[in-house]
N, C-alpha and C positions, 0 to 999 in steps of 0.2 A: 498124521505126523510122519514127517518121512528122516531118513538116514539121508545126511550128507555128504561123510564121511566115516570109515572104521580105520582109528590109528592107536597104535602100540601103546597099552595105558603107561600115566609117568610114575606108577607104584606099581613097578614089578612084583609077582607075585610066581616065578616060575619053577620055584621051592615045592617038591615034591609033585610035578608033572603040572602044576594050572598056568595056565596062561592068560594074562587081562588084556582088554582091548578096552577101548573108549569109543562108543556109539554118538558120531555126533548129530544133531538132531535140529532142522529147519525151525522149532518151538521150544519154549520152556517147558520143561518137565513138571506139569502139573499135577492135580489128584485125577482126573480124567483119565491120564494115560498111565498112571499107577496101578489105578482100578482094571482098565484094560490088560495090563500084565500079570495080575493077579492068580491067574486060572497057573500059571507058570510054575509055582512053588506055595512055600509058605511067605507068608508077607509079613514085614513090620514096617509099621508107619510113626513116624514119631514127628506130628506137626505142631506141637505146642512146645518146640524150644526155638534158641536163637537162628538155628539154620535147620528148619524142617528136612528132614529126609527118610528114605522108604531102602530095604532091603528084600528081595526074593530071594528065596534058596532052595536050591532044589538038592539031588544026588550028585549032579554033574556040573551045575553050574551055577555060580552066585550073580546077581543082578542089582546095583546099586546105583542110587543116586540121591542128589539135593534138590528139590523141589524148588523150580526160579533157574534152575541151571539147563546149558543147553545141552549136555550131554550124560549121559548113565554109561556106567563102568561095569563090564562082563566078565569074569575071571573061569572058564569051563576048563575042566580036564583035558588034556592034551587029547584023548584017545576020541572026546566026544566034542570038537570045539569048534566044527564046519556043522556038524548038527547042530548046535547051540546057536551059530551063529545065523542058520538059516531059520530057527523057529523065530529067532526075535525078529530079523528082519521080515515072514511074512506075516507076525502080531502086528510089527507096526504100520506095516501096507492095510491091515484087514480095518484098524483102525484110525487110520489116515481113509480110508474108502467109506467105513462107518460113519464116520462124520460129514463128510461130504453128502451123503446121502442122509442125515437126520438133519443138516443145518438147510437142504433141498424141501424136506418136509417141514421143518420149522417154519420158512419164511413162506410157503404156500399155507401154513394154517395160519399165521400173521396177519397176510394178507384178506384172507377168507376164512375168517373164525367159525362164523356160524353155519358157513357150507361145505360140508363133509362129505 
């Protein structure tokens, strides 16, 4: 999954030093890329209501989004928000690369099931 764009999220949040940006995102934000972001914070996922969505939190920075949408919303403390904004950008590189290289192995075992 890659970033497309990072622009100034439209629910300011700059009350008491955070600042949010909106990660916009070549894919819809599935449980795939949830789970890849996980390692991040504490998560809550809540997919059994009318608009599934997932929450990370860590010390420094919050990570949210709607599951179907193209982009996740990042709210980090001013003091720590080029750091924030560079872990999530090389998560989503490592998993935009991850899959690329497990849907390479997928379709070669597809292919050839029984020879390993």
């Amino acid at each position: 999954m890659r970033t497309i764009a990072i622009t100034p999220s439209p629910e300011p949040c700059a009350e008491a030093g955070w600042h949010a940006v909106q990660f916009h995102l070549d894919q819809p934000v599935d449980r795939t890329l949830v789970m890849g972001l996980r390692h991040l914070g504490s998560l809550l996922v809540l997919e059994h209501v009318r608009q599934p969505f997932f929450k990370i939190e860590s010390h420094y920075y919050m990570i949210k989004g709607l599951l179907g949408d193209t982009s996740i919303r990042v709210a980090a403390h001013h003091e720590h928000e080029e750091e924030t904004h560079q872990i999530i950008l090389d998560t989503l590189l490592h998993l935009d690369n991850h899959e690329t290289t497990s849907d390479n192995i997928c379709n070669t075992d597809e292919r050839h099931p029984q020879g390993r």
